[in-house]
N, C-alpha and C positions, 0 to 999 in steps of 0.2 A: 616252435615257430618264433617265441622271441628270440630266442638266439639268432637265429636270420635273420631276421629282423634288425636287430641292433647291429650284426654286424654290416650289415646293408648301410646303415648311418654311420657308424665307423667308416668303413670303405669309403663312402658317399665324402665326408670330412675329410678325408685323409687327399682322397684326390682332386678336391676345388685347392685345398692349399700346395699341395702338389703340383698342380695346372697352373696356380698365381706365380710359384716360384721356380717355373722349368726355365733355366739359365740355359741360352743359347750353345754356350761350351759344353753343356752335357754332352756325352755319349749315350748310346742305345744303352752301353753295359750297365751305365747306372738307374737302370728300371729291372724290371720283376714282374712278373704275372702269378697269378695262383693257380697251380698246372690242373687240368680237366680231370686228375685221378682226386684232388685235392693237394697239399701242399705246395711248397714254392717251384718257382717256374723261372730262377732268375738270370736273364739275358748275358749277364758277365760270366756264365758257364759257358759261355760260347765265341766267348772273347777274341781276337783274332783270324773270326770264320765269318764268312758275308752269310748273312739273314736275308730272307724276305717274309713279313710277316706280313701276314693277310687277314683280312676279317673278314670269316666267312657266314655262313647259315645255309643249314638244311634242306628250306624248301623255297629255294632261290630260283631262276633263271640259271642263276650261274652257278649253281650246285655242281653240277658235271664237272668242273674247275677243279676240285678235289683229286681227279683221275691223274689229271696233268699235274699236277701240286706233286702230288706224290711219287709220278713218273721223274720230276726232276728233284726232287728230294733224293733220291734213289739213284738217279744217274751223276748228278754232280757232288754229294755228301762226300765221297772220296774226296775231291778236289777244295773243299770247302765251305760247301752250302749249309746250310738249314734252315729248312722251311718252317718256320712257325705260323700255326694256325690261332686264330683267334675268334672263336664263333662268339656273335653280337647280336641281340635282340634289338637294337636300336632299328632296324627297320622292318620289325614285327615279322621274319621271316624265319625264326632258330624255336627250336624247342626250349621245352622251360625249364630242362636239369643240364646239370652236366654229364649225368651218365645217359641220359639220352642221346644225348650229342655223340656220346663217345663211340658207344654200341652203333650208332648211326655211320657213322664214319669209317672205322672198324669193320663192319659187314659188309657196308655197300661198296666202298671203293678201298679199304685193305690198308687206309690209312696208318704210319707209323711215325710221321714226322710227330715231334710234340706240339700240345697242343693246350691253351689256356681254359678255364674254363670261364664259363659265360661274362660277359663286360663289354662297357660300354668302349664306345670309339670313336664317339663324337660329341659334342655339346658340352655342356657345361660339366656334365657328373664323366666327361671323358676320362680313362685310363691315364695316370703320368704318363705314359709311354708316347700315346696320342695327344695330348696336352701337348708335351716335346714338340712334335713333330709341326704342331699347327703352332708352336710357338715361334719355329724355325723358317718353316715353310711355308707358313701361312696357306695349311691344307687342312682338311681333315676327310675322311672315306664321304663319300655321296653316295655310296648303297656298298652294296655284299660284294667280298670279292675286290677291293681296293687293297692296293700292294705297294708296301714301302719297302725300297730294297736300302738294306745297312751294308754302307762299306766294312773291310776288315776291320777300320779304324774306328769303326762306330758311330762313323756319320753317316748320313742319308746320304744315300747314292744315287735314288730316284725314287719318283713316287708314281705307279700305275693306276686307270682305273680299270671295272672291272670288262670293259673289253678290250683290254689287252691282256690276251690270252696268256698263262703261262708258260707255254711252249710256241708262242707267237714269235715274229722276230724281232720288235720292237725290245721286248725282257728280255730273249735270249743273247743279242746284243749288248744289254746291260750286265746280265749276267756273266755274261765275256769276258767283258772290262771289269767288273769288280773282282772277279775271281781270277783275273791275270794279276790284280794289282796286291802290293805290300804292305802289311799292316804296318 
């Protein structure tokens, strides 16, 4: 338990000065997640492929979003895509492992895009990744299921919330143009 712990305040540090120092020329590529099996999860393996990464949780409203996440993960991943998932307890609606999440995921809807484990996505102890984002955008997720789409180039390409559906035409739209366009 101290191990967790401590690294809980590790992480916790790492990512306030991370969030003070996300420079608006970053790219998505220069962030990393800690992937939901455990080790690294980092976004520059995907370099030149449009993302949408999303923060999801389990026992959401918009849980069912996983079906469709995964249905365009699957139909566009040829073309480009990858959908990155990011379950967040930040509005008390995700389980409280990562192997819960996983097996959750996994069983219910057949999940296979990758997937981060548990982190935050908003506020102050926000993710570098989301730090960026609201440094840029001046956004960050307002519940589950919020979606930043990354150009090839590693900029934001737009930011959903969470009803707008994955397979809605507002993203698929978006999803058009990023994945028509040239890194």
């Amino acid at each position: 338990m101290a191990d967790v712990s401590r690294r809980i305040v590790l992480l916790g540090a790492a990512t306030m000065t991370a969030a003070a120092a996300a420079p608006a020329d970053q790219r998505a590529w220069d962030f990393g997640f800690e992937a939901i099996e455990e080790g690294p999860l980092p976004l520059a393996q995907f370099r030149g492929r449009v993302l949408l990464v999303t923060n999801t949780a389990s026992f959401c409203g918009y849980t069912y979003q996983y079906k469709a996440l995964e249905a365009l993960h699957a139909l566009y991943e040829p073309k480009g895509l990858t959908v990155v998932g990011v379950p967040s307890q930040d509005f008390n609606q995700e389980s409280d492992s990562n192997g819960k999440v996983k097996t959750f995921c996994e069983a219910t809807f057949g999940v296979r895009f990758p997937m981060a484990g548990l982190t935050h996505v908003r506020g102050a102890q926000a993710h570098p990744f989301y730090a960026w984002v609201r440094a840029v955008k001046d956004w960050e997720p307002s519940w589950n299921f919020n979606k930043v789409l990354v150009a090839r180039d590693g900029t934001i390409a737009g930011l959903f919330p969470a009803t707008d559906e994955p397979d809605g035409p507002k993203l698929r739209r978006a999803l058009t143009v990023a994945l028509d366009a040239t890194a």
